[in-house]
C-alpha positions as CSV (number, residue, x, y, z in Angstrom):
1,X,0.0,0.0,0.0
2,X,1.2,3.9,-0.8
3,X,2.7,5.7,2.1
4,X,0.4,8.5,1.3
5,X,-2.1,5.9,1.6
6,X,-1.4,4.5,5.4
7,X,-0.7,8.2,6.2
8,X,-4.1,9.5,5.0
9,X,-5.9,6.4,6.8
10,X,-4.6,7.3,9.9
11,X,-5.1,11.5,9.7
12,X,-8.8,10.4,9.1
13,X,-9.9,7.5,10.6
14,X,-13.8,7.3,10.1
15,X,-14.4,7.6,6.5
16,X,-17.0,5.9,5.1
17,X,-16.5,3.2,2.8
18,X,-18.1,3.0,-1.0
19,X,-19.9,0.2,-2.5
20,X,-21.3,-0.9,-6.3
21,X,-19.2,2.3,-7.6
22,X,-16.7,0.2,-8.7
23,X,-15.3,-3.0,-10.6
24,X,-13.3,-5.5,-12.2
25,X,-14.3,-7.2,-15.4
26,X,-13.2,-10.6,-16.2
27,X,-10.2,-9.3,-18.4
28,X,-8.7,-7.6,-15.5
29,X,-9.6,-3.7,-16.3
30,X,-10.6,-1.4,-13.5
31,X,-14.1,0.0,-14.3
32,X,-15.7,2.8,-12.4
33,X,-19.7,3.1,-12.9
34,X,-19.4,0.5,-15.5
35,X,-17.1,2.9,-17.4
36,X,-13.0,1.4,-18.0
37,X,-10.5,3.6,-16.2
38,X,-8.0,4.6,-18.9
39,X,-5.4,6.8,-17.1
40,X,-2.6,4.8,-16.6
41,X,-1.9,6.5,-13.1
42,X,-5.1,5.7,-11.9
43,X,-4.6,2.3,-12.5
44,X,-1.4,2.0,-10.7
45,X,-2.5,3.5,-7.8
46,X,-5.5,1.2,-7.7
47,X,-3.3,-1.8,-8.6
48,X,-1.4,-1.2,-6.0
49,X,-3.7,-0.5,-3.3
50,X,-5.7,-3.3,-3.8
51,X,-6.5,-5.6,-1.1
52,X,-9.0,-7.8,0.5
53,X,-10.3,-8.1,4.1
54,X,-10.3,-11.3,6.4
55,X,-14.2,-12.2,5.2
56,X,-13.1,-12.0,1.6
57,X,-14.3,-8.6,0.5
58,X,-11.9,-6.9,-2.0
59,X,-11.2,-3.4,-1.9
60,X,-9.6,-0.5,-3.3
61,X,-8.0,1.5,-0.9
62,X,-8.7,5.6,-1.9
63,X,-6.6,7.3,1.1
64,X,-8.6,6.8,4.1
65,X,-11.7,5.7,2.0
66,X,-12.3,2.1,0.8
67,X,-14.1,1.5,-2.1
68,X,-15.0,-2.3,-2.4
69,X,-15.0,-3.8,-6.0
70,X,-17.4,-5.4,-7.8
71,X,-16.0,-9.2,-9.4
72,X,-17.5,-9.6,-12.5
73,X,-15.7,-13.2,-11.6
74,X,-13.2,-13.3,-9.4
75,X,-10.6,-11.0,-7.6
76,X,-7.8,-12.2,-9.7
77,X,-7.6,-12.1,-13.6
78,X,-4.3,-13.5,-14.9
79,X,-1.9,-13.0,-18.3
80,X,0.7,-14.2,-19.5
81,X,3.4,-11.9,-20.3
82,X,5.6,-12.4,-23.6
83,X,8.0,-14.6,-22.0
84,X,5.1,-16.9,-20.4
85,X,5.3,-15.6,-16.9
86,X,1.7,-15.1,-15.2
87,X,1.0,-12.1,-13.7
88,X,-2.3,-11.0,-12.2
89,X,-4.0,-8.0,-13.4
90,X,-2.0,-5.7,-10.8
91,X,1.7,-7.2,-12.5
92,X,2.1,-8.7,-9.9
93,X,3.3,-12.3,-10.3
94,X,1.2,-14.9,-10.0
95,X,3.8,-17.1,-8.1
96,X,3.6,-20.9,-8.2
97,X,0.5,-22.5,-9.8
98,X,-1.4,-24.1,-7.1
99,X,-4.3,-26.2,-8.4
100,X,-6.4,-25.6,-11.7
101,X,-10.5,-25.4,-13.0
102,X,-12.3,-25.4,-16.3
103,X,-15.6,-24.4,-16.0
104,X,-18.9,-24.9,-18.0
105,X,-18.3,-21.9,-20.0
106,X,-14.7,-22.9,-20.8
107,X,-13.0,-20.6,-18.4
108,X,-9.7,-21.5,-17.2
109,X,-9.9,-20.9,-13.1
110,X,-5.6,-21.2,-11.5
111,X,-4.7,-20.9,-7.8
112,X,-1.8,-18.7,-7.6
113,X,-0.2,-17.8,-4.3
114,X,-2.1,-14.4,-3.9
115,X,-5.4,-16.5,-4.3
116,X,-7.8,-17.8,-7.4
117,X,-7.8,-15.9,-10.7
118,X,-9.3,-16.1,-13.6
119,X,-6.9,-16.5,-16.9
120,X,-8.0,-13.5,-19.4
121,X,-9.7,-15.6,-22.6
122,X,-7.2,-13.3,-24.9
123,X,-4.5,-15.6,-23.1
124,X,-6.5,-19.2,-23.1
125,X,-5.4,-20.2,-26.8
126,X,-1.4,-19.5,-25.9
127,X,-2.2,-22.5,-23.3
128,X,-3.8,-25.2,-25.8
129,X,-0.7,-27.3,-26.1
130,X,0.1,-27.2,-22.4
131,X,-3.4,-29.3,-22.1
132,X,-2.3,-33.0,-21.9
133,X,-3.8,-36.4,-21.1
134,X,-2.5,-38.6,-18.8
135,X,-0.1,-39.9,-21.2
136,X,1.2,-36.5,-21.6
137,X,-0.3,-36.5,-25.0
138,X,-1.8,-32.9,-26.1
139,X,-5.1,-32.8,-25.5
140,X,-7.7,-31.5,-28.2
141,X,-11.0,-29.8,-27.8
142,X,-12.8,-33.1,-27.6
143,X,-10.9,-33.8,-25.0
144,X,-11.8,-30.3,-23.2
145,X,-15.4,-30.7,-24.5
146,X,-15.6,-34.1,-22.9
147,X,-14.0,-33.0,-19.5
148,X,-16.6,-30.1,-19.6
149,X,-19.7,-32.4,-19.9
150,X,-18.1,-34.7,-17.1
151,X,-17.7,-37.6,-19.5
152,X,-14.0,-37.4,-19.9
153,X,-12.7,-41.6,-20.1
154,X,-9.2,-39.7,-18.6
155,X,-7.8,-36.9,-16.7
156,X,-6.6,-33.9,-17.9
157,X,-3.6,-31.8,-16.7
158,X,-2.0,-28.6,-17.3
159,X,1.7,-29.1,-18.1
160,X,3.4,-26.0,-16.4
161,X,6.7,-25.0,-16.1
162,X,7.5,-29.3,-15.3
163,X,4.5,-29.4,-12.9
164,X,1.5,-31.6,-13.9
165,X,-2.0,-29.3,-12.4
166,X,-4.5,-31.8,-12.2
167,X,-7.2,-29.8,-13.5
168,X,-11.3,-30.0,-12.1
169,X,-14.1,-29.3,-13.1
170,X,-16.1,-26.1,-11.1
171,X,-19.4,-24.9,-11.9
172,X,-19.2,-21.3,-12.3
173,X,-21.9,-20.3,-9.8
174,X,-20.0,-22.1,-7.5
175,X,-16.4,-20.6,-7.6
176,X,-16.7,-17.0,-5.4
177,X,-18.3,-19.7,-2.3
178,X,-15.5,-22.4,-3.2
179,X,-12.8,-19.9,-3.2
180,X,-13.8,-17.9,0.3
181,X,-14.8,-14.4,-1.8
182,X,-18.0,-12.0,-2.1
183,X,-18.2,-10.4,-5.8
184,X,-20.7,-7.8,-4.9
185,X,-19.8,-6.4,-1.3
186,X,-22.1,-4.5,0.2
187,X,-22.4,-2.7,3.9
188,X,-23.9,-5.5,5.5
189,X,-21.3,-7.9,4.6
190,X,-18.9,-5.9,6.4
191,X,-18.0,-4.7,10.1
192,X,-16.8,-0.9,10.1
């Protein structure tokens, strides 16, 4: 967090705190009112005082004000950079690759260290051949298609930098309760 931040926090305690003014879109973009933020000094100073409270509620910290976010999936939304490394949408680094879900929509779910993201769909088709079946051959979209409708005959796996990610299947309605978050904080899910 910004030292003007923390100091602004502490010169005024009490500020109330914002909700449904802003969000994140499932391609990572900051969105205020449903409108992207362009200015690219906006969006570091949001990306980097972006954080989430004990109960799961993710926030951006405005000096002493917090403004929670609205997920349009989840709090994370990971790329790939052009030497393969994932970052989230902050640039921060995504850090070890935890566990792995494909949901019914196709959407490619990855635990990271900061927590679950969701991989931005510009960046799904770099990851096709990195889809293998237990043999470690690649695995085609029949393959996905099958392990979508829950009638795959074997597993599939996400070859990652030498780690094989086991990856599930997650309904998306499912994922913000699996995963511990609330996408559309409000002031009675929190304690101020």
């Amino acid at each position: 967090m910004d030292n003007s931040v923390i100091r602004a926090m502490a010169r005024w305690p009490n500020v109330p705190s914002v909700y449904g003014w802003m969000s994140l879109d499932r391609r990572g973009r900051w969105c205020l009112q449903g409108k992207p933020v362009l200015h690219r000094g906006a969006i570091g100073f949001m990306n980097r005082n972006y954080a989430c409270t004990d109960r799961g509620l993710w926030y951006f910290q405005n000096g002493p004000q917090r403004v929670f976010v609205d997920l349009e999936y989840t709090p994370l939304v990971f790329t790939l950079d052009g030497s393969r490394n994932l970052l989230d949408h902050t640039g921060r680094p995504a850090g070890q690759v935890l566990e792995a879900w494909i949901d019914e929509e196709g959407n490619l779910l990855l635990m990271g260290e900061r927590g679950i993201g969701l991989l931005c769909d510009r960046d799904l088709q770099s990851l096709a051949d990195d889809f293998h079946y237990e043999d470690d051959s690649v695995c085609d979209e029949e393959g996905i298609a099958s392990l979508l409708e829950g009638s795959a005959a074997t597993s599939v796996h996400l070859n990652w930098y030498g780690q094989r990610i086991p990856i599930a299947t997650i309904q998306r309605q499912r994922v913000a309760e699996e995963f511990g978050f609330e996408p559309r904080p409000r002031a009675d899910d929190v304690d101020e």
